[in-house]
C-alpha atoms as an extended CHARMM CRD file, in Angstrom:
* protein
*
       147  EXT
         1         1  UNK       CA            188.3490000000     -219.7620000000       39.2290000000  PROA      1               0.0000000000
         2         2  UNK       CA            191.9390000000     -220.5250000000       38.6930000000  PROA      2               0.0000000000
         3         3  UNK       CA            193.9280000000     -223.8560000000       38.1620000000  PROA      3               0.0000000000
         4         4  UNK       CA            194.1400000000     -227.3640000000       39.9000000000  PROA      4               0.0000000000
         5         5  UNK       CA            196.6310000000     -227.2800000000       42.7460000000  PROA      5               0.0000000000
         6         6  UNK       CA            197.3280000000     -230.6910000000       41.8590000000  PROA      6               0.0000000000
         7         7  UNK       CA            197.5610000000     -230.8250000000       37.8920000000  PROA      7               0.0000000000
         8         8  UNK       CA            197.1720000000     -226.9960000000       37.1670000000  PROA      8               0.0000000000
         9         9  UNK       CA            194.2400000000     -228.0280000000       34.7710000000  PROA      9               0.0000000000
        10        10  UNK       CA            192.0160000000     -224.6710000000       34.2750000000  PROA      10              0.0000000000
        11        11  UNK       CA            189.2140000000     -224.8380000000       36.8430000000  PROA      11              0.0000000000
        12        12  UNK       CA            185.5630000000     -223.2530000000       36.1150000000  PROA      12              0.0000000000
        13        13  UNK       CA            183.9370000000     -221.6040000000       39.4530000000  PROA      13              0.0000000000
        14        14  UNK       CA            181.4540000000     -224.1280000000       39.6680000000  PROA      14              0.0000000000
        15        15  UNK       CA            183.8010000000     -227.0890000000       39.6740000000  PROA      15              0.0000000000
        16        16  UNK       CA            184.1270000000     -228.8180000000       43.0150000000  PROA      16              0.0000000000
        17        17  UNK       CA            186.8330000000     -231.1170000000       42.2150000000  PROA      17              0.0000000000
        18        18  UNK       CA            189.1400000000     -231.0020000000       39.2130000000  PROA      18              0.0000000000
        19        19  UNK       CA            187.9690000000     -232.4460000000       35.9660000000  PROA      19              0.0000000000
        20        20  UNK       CA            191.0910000000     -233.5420000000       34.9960000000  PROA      20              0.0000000000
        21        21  UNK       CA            192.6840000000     -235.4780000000       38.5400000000  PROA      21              0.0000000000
        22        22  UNK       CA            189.4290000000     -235.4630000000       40.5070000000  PROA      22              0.0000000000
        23        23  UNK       CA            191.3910000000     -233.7350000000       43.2330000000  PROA      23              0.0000000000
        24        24  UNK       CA            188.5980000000     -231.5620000000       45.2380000000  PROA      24              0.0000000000
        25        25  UNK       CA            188.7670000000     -227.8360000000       45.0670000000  PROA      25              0.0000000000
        26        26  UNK       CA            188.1920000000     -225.2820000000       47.6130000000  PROA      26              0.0000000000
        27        27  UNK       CA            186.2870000000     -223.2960000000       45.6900000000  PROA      27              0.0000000000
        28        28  UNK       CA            186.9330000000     -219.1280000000       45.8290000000  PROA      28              0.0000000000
        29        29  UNK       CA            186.9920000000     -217.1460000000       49.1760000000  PROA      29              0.0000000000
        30        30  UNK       CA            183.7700000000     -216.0590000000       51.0450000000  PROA      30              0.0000000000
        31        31  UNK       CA            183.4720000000     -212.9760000000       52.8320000000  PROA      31              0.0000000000
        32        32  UNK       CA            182.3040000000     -213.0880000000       56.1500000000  PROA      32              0.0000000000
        33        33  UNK       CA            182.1870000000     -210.1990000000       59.0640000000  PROA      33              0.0000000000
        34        34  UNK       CA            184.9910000000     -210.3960000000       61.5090000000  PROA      34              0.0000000000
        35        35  UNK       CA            184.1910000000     -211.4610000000       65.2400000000  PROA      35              0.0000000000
        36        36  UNK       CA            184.2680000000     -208.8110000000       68.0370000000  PROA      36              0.0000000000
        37        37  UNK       CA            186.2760000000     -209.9370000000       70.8590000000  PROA      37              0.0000000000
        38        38  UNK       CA            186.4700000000     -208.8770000000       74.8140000000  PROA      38              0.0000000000
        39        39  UNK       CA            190.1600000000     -208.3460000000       75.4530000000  PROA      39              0.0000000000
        40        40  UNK       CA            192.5830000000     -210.8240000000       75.3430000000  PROA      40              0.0000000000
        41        41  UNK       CA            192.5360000000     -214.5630000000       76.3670000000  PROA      41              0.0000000000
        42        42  UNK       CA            194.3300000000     -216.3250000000       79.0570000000  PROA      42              0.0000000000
        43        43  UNK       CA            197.3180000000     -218.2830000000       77.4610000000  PROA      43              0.0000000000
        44        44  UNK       CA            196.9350000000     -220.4540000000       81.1290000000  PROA      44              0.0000000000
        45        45  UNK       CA            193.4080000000     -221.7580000000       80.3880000000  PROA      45              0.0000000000
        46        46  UNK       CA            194.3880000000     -223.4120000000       76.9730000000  PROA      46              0.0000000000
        47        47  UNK       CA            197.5150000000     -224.8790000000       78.2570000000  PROA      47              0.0000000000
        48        48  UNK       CA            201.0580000000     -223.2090000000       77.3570000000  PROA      48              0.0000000000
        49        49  UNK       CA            203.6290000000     -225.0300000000       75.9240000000  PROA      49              0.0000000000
        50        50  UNK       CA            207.6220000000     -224.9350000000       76.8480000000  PROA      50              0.0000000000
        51        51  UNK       CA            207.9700000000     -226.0930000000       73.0540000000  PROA      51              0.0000000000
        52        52  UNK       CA            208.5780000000     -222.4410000000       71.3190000000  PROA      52              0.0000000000
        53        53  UNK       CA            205.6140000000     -220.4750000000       70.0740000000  PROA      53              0.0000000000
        54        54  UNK       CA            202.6490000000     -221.5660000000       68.9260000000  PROA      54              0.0000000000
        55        55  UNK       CA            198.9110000000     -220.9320000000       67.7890000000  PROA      55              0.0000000000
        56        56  UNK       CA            196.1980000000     -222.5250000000       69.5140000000  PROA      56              0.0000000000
        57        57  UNK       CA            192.6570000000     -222.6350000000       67.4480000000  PROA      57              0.0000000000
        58        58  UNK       CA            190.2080000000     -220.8890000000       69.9100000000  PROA      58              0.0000000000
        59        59  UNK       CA            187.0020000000     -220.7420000000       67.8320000000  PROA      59              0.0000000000
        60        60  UNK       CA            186.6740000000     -222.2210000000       64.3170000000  PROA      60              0.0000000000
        61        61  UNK       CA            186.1950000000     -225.3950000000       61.9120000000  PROA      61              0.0000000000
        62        62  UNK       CA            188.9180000000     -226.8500000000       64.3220000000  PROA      62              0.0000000000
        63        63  UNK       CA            189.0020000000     -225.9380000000       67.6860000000  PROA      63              0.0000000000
        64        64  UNK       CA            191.8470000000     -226.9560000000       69.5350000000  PROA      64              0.0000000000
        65        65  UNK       CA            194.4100000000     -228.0600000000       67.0930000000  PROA      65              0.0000000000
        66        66  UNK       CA            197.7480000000     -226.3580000000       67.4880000000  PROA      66              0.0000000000
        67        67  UNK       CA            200.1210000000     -225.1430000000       65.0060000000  PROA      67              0.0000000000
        68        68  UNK       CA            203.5980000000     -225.1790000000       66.4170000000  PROA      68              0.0000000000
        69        69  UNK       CA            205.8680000000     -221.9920000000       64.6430000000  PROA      69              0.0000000000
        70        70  UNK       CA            208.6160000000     -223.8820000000       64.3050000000  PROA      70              0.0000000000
        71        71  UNK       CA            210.2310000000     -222.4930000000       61.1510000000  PROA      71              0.0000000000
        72        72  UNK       CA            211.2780000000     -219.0760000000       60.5370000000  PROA      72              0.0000000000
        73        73  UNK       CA            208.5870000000     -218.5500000000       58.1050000000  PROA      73              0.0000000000
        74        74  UNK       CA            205.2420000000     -220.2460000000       57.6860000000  PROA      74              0.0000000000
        75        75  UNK       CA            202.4800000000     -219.1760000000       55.1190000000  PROA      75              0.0000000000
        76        76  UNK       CA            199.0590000000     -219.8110000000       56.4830000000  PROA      76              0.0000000000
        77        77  UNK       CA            196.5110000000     -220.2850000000       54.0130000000  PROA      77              0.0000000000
        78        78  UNK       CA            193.3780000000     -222.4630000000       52.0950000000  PROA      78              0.0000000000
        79        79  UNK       CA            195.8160000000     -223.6080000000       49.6600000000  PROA      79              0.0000000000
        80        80  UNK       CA            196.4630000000     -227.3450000000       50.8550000000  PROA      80              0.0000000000
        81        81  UNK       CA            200.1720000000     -226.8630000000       49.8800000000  PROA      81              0.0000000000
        82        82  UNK       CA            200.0790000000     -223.9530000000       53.0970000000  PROA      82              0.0000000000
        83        83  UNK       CA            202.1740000000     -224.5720000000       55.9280000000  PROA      83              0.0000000000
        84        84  UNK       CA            199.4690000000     -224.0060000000       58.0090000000  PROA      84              0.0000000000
        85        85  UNK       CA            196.5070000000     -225.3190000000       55.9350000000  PROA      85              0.0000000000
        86        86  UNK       CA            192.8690000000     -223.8960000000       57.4920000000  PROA      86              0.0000000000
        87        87  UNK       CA            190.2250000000     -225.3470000000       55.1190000000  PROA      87              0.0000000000
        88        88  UNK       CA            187.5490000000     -222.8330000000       55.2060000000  PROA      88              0.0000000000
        89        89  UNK       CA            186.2070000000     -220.9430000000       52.4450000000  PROA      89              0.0000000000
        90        90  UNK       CA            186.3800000000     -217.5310000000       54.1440000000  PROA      90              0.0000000000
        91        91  UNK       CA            190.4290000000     -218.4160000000       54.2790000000  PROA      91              0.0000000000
        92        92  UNK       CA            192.5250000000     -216.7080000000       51.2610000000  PROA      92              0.0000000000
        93        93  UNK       CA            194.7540000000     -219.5380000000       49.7840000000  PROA      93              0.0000000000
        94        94  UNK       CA            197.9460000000     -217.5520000000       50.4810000000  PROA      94              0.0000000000
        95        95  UNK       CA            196.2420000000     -215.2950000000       53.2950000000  PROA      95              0.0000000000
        96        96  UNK       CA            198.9000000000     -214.4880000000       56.2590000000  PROA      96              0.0000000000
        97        97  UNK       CA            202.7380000000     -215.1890000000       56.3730000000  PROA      97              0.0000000000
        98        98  UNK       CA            204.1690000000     -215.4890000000       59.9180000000  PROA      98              0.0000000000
        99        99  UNK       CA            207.6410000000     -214.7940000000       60.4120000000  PROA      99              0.0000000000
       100       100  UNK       CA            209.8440000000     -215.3890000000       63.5890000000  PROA      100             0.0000000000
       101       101  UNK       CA            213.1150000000     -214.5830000000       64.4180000000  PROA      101             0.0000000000
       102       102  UNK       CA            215.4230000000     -213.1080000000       67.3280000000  PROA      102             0.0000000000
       103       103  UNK       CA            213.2750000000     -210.1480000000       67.6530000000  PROA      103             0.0000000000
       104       104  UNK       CA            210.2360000000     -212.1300000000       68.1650000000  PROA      104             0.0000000000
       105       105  UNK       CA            206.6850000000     -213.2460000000       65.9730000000  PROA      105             0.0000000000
       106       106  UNK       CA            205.4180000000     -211.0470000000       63.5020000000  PROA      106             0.0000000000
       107       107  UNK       CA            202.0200000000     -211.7090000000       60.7730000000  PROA      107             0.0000000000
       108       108  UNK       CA            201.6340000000     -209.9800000000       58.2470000000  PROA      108             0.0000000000
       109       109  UNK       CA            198.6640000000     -210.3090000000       55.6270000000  PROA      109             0.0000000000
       110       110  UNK       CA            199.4300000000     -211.8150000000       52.0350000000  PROA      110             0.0000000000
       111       111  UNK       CA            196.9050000000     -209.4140000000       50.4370000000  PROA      111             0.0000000000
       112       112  UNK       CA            193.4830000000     -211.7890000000       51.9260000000  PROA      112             0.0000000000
       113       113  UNK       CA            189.9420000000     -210.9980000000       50.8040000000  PROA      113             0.0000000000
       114       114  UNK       CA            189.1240000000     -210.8270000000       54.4420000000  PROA      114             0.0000000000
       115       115  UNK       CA            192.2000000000     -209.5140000000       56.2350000000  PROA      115             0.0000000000
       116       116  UNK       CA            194.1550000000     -210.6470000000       59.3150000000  PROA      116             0.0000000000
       117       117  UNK       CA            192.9390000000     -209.4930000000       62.8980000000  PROA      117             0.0000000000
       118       118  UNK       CA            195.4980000000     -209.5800000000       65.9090000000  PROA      118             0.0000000000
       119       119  UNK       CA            192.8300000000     -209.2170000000       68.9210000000  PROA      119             0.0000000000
       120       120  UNK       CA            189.6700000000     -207.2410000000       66.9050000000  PROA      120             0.0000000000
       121       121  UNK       CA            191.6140000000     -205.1270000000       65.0610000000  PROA      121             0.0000000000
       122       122  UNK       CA            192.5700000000     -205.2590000000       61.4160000000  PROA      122             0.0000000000
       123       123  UNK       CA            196.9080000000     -205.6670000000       60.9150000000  PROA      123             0.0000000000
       124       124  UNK       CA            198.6510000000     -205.3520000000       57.7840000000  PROA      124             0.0000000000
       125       125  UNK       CA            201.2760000000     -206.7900000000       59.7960000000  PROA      125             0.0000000000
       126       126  UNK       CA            201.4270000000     -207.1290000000       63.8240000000  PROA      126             0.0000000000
       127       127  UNK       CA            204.1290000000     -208.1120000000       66.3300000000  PROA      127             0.0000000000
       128       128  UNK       CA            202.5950000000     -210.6690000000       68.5230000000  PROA      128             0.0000000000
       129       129  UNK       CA            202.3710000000     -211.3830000000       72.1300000000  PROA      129             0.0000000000
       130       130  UNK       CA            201.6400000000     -213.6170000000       74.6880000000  PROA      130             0.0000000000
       131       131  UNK       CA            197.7780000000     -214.0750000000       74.1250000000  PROA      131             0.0000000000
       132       132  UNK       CA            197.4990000000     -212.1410000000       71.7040000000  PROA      132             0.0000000000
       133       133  UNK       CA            194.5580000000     -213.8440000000       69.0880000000  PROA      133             0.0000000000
       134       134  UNK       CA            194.9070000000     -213.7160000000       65.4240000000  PROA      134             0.0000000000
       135       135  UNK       CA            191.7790000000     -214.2970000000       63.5600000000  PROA      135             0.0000000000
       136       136  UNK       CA            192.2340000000     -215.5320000000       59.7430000000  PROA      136             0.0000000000
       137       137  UNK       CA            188.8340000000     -216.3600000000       58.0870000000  PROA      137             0.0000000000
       138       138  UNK       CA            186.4360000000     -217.5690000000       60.6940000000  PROA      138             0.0000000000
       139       139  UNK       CA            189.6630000000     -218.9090000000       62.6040000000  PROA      139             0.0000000000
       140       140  UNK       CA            190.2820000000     -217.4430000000       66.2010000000  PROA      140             0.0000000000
       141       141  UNK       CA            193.5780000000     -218.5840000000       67.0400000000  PROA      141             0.0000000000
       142       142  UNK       CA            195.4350000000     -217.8150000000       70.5470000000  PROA      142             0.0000000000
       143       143  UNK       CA            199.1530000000     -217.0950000000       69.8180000000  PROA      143             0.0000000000
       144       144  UNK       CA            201.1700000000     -218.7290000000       73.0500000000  PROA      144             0.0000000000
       145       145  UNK       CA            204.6440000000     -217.6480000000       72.6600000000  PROA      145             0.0000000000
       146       146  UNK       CA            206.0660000000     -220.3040000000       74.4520000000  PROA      146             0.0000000000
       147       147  UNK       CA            208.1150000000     -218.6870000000       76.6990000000  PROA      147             0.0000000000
């Protein structure tokens, strides 16, 4: 399986915590079958926010939480040491970096079991837009850019 993020002690792929610090594990990824969605959503329904760009969990383990992209670079992933931490199996634990600068927001994938969807479709890397939705794992999340 890998070692403990929290003592590096070697893990077996049955272990649910760590043997040596008792700190749980996340196991290994799951696959799952991406979602098929109907267009894009409306960034005015879930609220837009004047505070810079931002990702707004649609569907998922935790719908509604918001992760505010307010670094130039943010790695999203299972790994609880992630700037953006989604705890689901069927999340890679380095899965998507996203990367924003004068140009705008751009995700790319960090080589994830699963891939990285921007609105149905599979993206090695993707520009984003206004309401544009980025799946990661069973995560739906609406990208608001803020604006």
């Amino acid at each position: 399986m890998g070692d403990c993020p929290g003592c590096s002690a070697v893990l077996k792929p049955e272990d649910q915590e760590c043997p040596s610090c008792g700190m749980k594990v996340q196991g290994t990824t799951t696959s799952f079958e991406p979602v098929v969605l109907e267009g894009k959503a409306d960034p005015q329904t879930l609220g837009a926010s004047n505070d810079g760009p931002l990702l707004v969990v649609r569907k998922g383990p935790q719908p509604g939480e918001r992760f505010f992209l307010d670094r130039t670079r943010l790695v999203i992933g299972r790994d609880p040491q992630s700037d953006i931490f989604l705890n689901d199996m069927t999340v890679s634990r380095a899965h998507a970096v996203v990367e924003s600068d004068e140009r705008g927001v751009r995700v790319s994938d960090a080589g994830s079991l699963n891939g990285t969807y921007v609105n149905g479709v599979v993206a090695e890397e993707a520009s984003l837009e206004d309401g544009d939705v980025l799946q990661i794992g069973t995560f739906q999340m609406l990208f608001l850019s803020g604006a």
